[in-house]
C-alpha positions in Angstrom: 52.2 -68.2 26.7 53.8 -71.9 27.7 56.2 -73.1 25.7 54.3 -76.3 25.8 51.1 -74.7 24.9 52.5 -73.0 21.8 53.9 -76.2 20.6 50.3 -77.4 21.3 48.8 -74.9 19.1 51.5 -75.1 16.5 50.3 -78.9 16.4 47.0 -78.6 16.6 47.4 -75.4 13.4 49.6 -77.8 10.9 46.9 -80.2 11.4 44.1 -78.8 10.9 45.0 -76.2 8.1 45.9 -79.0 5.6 43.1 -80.8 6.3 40.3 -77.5 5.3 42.5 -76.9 2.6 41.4 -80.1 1.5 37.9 -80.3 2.1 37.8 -76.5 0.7 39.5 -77.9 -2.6 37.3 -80.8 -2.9 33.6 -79.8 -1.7 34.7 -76.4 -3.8 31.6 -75.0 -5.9 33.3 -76.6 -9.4 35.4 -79.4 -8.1 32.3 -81.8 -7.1 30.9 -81.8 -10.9 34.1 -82.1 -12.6 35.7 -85.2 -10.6 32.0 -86.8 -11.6 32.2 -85.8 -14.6 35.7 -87.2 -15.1 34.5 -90.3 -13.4 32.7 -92.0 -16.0 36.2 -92.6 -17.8 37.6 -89.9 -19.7 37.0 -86.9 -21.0 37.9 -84.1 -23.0 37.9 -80.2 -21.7 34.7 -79.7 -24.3 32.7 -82.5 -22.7 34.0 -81.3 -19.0 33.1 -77.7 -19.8 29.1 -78.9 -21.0 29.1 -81.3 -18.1 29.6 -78.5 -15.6 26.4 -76.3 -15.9 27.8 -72.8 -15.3 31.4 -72.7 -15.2 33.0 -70.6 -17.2 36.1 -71.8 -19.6 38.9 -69.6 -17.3 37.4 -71.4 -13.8 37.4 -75.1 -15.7 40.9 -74.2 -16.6 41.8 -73.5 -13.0 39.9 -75.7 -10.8 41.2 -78.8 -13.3 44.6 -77.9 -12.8 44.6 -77.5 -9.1 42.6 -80.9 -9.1 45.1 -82.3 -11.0 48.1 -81.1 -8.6 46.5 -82.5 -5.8 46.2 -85.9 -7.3 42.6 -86.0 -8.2 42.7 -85.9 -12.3 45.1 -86.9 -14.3 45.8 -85.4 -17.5 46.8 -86.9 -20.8 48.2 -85.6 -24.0 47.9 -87.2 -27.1 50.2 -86.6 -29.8 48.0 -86.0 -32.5 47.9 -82.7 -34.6 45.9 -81.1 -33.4 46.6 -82.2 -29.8 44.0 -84.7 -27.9 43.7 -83.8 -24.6 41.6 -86.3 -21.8 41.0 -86.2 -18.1 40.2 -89.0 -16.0 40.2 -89.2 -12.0 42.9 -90.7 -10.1 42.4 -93.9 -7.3 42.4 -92.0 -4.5 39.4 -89.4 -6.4 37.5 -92.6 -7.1 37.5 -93.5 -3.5 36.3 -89.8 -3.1 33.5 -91.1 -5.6 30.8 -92.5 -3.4 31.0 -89.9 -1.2 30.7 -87.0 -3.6 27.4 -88.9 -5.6 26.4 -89.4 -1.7 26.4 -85.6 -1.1 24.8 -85.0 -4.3 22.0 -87.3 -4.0 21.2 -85.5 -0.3 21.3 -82.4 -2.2 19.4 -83.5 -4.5 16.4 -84.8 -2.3 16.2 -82.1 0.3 16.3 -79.1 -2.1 13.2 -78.0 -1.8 12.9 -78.5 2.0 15.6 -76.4 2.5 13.9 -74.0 -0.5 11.2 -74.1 2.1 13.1 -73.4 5.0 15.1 -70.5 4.1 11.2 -69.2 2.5 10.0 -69.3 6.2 13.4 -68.0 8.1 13.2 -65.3 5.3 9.6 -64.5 6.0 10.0 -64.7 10.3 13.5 -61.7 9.8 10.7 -59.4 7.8 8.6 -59.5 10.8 10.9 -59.1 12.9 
């Protein structure tokens, strides 16, 4: 292989890697409820953990702190016995906002299309 062409790929591989780590991160199965969750100002851990249908306490506990070390959710401590702890989203996850309630609205409306679709793919691969 080139020398040119490797530094080609090499380009190509540092830009593209951080950039589905990102996505991964954000579109994630838990991320997408708790940043709109946190979005309507802030919240405790409790209200986080009802607003999230399904999510256990362990995977709340680790998707908020990787949220909050990439800048999404930040974290605040009261100093009150016991400790008060709140969440709220960060500018740049507000500007993520609109597109997250975008995707969730989409979801939302073609459900049961796609409910119907997989039915009839599902039903063509048996007769098959």
């Amino acid at each position: 292989m080139s020398r040119s062409h490797t530094l080609v790929t090499e380009t190509v591989r540092d830009e593209a890697c951080p950039l589905t780590e990102v996505l991964d991160r954000v579109a994630g199965k838990w991320s997408i409820g708790i940043l709109i969750a946190a979005a309507h100002g802030p919240v405790r851990f409790t209200e986080l953990e009802r607003a999230v249908h399904g999510i256990s306490r362990r995977m709340l506990t680790l998707n908020v702190r990787r949220l909050e070390r990439d800048g999404l959710l930040v974290r605040t401590v009261y100093p009150t016995v016991p400790p008060k702890v709140e969440y709220g989203i960060t500018p740049m996850a507000r500007e993520l906002y609109a597109s997250l309630t975008g995707l969730v609205d989409w979801a939302e409306r073609h459900r049961s299309a796609i409910s119907e679709a997989r039915a009839a793919y599902d039903a063509g691969a048996e007769g098959a």
